[in-house]
C-alpha positions as CSV (number, residue, x, y, z in Angstrom):
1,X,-20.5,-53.0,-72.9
2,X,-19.2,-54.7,-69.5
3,X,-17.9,-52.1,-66.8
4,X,-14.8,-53.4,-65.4
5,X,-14.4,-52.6,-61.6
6,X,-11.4,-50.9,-60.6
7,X,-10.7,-50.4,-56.9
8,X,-10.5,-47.4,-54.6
9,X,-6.7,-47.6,-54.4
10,X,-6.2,-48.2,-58.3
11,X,-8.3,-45.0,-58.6
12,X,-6.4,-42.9,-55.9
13,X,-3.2,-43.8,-57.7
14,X,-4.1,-42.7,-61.0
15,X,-5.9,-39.6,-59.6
16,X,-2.3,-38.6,-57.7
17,X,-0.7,-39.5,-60.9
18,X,-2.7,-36.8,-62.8
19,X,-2.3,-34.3,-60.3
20,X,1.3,-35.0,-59.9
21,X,2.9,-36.1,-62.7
22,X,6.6,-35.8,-61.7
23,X,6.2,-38.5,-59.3
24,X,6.8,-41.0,-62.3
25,X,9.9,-39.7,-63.3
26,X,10.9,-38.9,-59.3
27,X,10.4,-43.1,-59.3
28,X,12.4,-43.3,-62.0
29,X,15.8,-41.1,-60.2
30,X,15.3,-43.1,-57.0
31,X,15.4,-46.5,-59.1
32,X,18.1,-45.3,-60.9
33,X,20.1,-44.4,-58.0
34,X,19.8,-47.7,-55.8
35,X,19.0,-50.9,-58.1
36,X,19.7,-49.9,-61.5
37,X,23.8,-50.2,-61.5
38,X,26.1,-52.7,-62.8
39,X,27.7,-55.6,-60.0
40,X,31.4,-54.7,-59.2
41,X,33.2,-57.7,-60.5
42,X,36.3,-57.1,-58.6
43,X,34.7,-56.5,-55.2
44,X,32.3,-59.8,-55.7
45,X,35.2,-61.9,-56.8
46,X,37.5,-60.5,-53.7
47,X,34.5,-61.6,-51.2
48,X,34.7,-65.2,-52.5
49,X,38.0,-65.5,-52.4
50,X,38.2,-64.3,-48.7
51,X,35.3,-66.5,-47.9
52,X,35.8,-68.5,-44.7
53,X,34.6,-72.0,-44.9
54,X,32.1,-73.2,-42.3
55,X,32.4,-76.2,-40.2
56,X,29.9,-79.0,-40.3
57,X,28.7,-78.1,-36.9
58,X,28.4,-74.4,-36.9
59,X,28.1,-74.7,-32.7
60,X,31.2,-76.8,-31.9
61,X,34.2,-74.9,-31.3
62,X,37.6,-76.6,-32.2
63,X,39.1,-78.7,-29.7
């Protein structure tokens, strides 16, 4: 049977997993909180409409 190697990181991590397993569901809160949400359609459709279009040459002012 083959011995797969596993590193000293991947071993710390599982170690502090076993010790400490309400870090997984800590993860999970923190996810929650900033990524998992739903887009605001109003506020993304009001950005586009006040979008300002840009010139050609961002570095020339109007004359």
């Amino acid at each position: 049977m083959a011995k797969y190697y596993e590193s000293d990181v991947t071993k710390m991590i599982r170690e502090l997993l076993q010790k400490n397993p309400q870090i997984v569901e800590e993860q999970k809160k923190g996810r929650s909180l900033w990524w998992d949400k739903q887009p605001d359609q109003d506020a993304k459709r009001r950005a586009e409409k006040s979008r300002v279009r840009q010139q050609a040459y961002v570095y020339q002012t109007k004359v």
